[in-house]
N, CA, C and O of each residue as an XYZ file, in Angstrom:
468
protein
N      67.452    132.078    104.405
C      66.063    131.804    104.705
C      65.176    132.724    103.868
O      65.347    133.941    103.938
N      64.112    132.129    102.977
C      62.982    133.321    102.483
C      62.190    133.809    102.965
O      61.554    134.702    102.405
N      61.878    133.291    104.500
C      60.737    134.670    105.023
C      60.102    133.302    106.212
O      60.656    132.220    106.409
N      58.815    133.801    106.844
C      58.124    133.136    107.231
C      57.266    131.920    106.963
O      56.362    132.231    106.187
N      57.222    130.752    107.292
C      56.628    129.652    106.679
C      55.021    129.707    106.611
O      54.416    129.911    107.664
N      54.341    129.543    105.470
C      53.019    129.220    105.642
C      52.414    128.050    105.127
O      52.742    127.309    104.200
N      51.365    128.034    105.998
C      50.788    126.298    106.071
C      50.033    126.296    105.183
O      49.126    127.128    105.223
N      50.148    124.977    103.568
C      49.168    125.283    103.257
C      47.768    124.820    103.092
O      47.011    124.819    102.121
N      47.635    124.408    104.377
C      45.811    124.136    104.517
C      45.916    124.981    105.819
O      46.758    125.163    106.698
N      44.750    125.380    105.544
C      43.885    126.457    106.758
C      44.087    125.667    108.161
O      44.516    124.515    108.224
N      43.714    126.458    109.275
C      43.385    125.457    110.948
C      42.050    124.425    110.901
O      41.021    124.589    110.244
N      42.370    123.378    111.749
C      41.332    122.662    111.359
C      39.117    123.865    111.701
O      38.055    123.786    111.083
N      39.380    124.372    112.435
C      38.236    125.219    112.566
C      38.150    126.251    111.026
O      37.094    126.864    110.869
N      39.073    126.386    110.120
C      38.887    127.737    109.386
C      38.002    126.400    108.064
O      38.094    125.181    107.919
N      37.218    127.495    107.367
C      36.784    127.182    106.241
C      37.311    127.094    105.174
O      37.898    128.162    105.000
N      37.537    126.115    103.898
C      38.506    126.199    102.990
C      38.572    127.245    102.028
O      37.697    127.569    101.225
N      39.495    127.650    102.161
C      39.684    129.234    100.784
C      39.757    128.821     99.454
O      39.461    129.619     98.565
N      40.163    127.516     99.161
C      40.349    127.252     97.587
C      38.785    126.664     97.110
O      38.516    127.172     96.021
N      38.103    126.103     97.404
C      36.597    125.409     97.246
C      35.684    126.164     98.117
O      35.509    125.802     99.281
N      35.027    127.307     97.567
C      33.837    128.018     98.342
C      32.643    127.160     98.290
O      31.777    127.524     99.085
N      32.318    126.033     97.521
C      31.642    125.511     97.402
C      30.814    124.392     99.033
O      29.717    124.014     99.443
N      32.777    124.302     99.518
C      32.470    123.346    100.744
C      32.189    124.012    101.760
O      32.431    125.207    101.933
N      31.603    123.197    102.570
C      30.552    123.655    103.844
C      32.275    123.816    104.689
O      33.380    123.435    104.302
N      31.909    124.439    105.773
C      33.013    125.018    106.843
C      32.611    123.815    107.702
O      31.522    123.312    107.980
N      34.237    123.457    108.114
C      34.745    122.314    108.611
C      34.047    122.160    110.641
O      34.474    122.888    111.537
N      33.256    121.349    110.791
C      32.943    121.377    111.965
C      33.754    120.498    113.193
O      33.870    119.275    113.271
N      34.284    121.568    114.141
C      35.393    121.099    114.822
C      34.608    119.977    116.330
O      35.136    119.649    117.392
N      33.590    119.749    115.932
C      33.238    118.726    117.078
C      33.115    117.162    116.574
O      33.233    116.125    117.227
N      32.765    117.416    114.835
C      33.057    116.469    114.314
C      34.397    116.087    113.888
O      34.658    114.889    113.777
N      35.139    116.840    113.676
C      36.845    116.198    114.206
C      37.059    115.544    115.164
O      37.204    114.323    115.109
N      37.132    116.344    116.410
C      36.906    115.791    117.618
C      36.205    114.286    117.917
O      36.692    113.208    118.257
N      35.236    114.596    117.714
C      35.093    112.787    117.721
C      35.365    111.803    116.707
O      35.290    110.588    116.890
N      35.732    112.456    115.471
C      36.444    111.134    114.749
C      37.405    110.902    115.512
O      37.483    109.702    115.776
N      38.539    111.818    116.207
C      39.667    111.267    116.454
C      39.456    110.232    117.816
O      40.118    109.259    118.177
N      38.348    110.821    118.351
C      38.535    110.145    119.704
C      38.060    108.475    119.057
O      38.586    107.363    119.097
N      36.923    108.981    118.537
C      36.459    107.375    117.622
C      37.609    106.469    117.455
O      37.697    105.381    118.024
N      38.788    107.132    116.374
C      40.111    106.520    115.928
C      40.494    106.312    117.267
O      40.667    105.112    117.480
N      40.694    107.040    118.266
C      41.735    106.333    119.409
C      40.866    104.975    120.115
O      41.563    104.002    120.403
N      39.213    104.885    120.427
C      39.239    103.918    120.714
C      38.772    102.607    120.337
O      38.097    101.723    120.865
N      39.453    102.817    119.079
C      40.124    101.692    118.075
C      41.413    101.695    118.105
O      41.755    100.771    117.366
N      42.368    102.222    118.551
C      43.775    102.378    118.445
C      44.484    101.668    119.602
O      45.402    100.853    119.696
N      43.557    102.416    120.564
C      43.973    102.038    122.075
C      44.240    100.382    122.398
O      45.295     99.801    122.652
N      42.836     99.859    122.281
C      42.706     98.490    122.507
C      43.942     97.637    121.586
O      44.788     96.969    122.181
N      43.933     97.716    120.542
C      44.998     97.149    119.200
C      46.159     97.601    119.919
O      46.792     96.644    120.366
N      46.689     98.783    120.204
C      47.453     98.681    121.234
C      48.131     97.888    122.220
O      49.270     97.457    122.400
N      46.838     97.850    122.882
C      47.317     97.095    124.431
C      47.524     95.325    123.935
O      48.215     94.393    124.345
N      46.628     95.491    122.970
C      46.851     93.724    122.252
C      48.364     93.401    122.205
O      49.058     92.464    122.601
N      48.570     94.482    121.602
C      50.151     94.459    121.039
C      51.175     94.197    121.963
O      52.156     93.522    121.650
N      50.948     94.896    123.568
C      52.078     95.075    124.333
C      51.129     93.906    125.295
O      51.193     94.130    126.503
N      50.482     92.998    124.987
C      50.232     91.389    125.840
C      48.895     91.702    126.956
O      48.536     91.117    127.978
N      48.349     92.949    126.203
C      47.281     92.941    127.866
C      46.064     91.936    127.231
O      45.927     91.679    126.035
N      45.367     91.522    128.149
C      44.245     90.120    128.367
C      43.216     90.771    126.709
O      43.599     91.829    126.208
N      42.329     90.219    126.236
C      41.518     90.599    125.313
C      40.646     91.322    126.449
O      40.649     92.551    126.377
N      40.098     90.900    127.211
C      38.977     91.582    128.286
C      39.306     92.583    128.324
O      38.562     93.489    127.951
N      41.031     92.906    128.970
C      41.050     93.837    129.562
C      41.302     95.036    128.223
O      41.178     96.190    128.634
N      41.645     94.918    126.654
C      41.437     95.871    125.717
C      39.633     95.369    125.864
O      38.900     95.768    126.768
N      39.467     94.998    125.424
C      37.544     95.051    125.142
C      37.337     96.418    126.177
O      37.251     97.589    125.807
N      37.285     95.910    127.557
C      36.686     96.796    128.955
C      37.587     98.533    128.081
O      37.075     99.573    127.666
N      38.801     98.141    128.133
C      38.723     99.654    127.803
C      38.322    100.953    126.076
O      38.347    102.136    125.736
N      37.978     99.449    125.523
C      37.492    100.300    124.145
C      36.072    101.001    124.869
O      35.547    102.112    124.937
N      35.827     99.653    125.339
C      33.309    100.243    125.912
C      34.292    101.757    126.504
O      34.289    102.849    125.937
N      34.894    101.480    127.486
C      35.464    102.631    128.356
C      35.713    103.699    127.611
O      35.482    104.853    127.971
N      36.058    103.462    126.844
C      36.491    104.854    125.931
C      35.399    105.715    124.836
O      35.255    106.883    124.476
N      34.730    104.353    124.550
C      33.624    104.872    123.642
C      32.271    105.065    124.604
O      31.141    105.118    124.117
N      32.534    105.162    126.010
C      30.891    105.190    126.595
C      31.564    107.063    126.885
O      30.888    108.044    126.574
N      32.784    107.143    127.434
C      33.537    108.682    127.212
C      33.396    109.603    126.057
O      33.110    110.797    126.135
N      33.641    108.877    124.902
C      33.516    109.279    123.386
C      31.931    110.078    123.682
O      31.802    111.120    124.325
N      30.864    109.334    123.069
C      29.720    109.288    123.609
C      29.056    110.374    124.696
O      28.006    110.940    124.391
N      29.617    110.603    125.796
C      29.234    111.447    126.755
C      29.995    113.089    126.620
O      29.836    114.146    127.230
N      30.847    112.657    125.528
C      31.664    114.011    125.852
C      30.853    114.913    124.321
O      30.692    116.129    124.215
N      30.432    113.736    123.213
C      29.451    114.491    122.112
C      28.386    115.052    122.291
O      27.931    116.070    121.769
N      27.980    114.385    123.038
C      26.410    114.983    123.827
C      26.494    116.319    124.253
O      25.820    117.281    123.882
N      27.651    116.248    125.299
C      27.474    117.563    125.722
C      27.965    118.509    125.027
O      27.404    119.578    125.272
N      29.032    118.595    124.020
C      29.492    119.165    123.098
C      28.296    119.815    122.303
O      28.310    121.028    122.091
N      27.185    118.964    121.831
C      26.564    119.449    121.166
C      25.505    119.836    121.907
O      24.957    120.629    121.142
N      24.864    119.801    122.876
C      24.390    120.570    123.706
C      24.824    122.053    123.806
O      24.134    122.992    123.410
N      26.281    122.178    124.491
C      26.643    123.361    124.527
C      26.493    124.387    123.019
O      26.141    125.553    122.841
N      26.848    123.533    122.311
C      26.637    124.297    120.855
C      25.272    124.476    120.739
O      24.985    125.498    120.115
N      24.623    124.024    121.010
C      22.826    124.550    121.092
C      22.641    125.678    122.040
O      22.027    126.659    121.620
N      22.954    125.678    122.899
C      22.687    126.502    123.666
C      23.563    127.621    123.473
O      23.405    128.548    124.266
N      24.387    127.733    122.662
C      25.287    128.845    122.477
C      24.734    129.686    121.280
O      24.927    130.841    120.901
N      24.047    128.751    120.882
C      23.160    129.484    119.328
C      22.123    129.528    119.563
O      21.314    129.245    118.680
N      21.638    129.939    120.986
C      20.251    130.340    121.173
C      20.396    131.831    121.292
O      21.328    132.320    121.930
N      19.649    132.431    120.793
C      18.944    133.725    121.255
C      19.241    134.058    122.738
O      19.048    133.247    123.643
N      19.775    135.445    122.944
C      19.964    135.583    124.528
C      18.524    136.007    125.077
O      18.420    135.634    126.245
N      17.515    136.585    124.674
C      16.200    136.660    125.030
C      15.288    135.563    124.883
O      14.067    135.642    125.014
N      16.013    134.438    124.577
C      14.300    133.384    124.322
C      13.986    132.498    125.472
O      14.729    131.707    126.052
N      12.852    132.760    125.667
C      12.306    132.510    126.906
C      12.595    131.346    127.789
O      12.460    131.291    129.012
N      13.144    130.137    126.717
C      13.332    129.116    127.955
C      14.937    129.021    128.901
O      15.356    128.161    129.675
N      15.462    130.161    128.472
C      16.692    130.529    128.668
C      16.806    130.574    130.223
O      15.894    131.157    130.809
N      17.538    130.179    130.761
C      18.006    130.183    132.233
C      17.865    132.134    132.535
O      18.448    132.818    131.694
N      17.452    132.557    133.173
C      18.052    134.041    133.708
C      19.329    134.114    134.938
O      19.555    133.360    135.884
N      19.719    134.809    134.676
C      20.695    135.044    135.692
C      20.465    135.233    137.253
O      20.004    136.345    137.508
N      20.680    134.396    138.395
C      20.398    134.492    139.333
C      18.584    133.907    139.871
O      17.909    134.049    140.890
N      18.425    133.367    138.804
C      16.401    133.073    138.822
C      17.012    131.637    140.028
O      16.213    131.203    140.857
N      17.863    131.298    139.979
C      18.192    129.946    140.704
C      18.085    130.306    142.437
O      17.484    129.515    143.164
N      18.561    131.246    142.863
C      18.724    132.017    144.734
C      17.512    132.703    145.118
O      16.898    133.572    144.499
N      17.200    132.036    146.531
C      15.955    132.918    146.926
C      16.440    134.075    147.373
O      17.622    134.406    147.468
N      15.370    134.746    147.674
C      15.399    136.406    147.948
C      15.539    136.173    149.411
O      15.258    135.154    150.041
N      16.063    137.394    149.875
C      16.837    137.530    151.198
C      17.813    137.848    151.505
O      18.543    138.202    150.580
N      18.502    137.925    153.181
C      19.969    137.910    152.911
C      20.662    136.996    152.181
O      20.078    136.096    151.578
N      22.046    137.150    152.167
C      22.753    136.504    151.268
C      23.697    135.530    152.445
O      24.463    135.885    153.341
N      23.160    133.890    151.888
C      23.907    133.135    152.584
C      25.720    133.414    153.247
O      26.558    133.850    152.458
N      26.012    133.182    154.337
C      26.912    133.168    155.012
C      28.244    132.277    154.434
O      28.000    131.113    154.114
N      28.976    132.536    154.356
C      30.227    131.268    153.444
C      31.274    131.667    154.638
O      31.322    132.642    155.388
N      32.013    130.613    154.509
C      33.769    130.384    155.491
C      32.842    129.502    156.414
O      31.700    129.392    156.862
N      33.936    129.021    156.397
C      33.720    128.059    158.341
C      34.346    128.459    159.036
O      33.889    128.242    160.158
N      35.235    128.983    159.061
C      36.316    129.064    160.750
C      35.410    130.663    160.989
O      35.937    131.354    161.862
N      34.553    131.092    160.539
C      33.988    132.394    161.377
C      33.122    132.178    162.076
O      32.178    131.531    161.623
N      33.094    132.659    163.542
C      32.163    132.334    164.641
C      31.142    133.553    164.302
O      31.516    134.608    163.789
N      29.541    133.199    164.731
C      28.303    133.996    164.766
C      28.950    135.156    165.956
O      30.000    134.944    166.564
N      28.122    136.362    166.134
C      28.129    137.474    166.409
C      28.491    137.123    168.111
O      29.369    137.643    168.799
N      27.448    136.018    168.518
C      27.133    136.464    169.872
C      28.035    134.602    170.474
O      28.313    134.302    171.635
N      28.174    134.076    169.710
C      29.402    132.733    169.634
C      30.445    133.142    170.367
O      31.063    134.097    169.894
N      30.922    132.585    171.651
C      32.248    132.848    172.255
C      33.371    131.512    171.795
O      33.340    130.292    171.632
N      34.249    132.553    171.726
C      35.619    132.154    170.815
C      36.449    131.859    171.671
O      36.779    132.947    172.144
N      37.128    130.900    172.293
C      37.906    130.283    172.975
C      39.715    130.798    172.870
O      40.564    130.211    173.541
């Protein structure tokens, strides 16, 4: 054996080392090509193994209304992750709970003056 194996293209997240020229590879746009490719794959699929046309149609929308909802928030989160931790429209920590004591949690605990059977 000569040693340890190395791969030679980078992880899909790393930027390419041989072409500095190219922009660094964005891993949400992977992500949804592939899901894109699966729901095109899926349906052609199910064609294949005899399921109804409806029932591939219903699950491509199905897959691509998923596709769709899962980019959104993807790129949401990536917005909000590249915000500034001081800029003002920023959630604060705890701005959500009113002031006071601090709500009570468990159920099986009886109040102070509650007789317990």
């Amino acid at each position: 054996m000569s040693g340890p194996h190395q791969p030679s293209e980078p992880p899909s997240g790393a930027p390419a080392v041989h072409d500095p020229a190219a922009p660094p590879r964005d891993g949400v746009n992977d992500l949804v090509r592939w899901a894109a490719f699966s729901c095109f794959l899926v349906p052609v699929v199910l064609l294949w193994y005899g399921t109804s046309f409806a029932g591939a149609a219903g699950t491509a929308l199905g897959l691509a209304a998923v596709t769709g909802a899962c980019r959104l928030l993807l790129r949401r989160s990536e917005r909000v992750a590249a915000r500034p931790a001081g800029e003002d429209g920023a959630v604060r920590a705890g701005s959500r709970h009113r002031a006071g004591p601090p709500a009570r949690r468990g159920g099986r605990h009886a109040g102070e003056n509650t007789p317990v059977d």
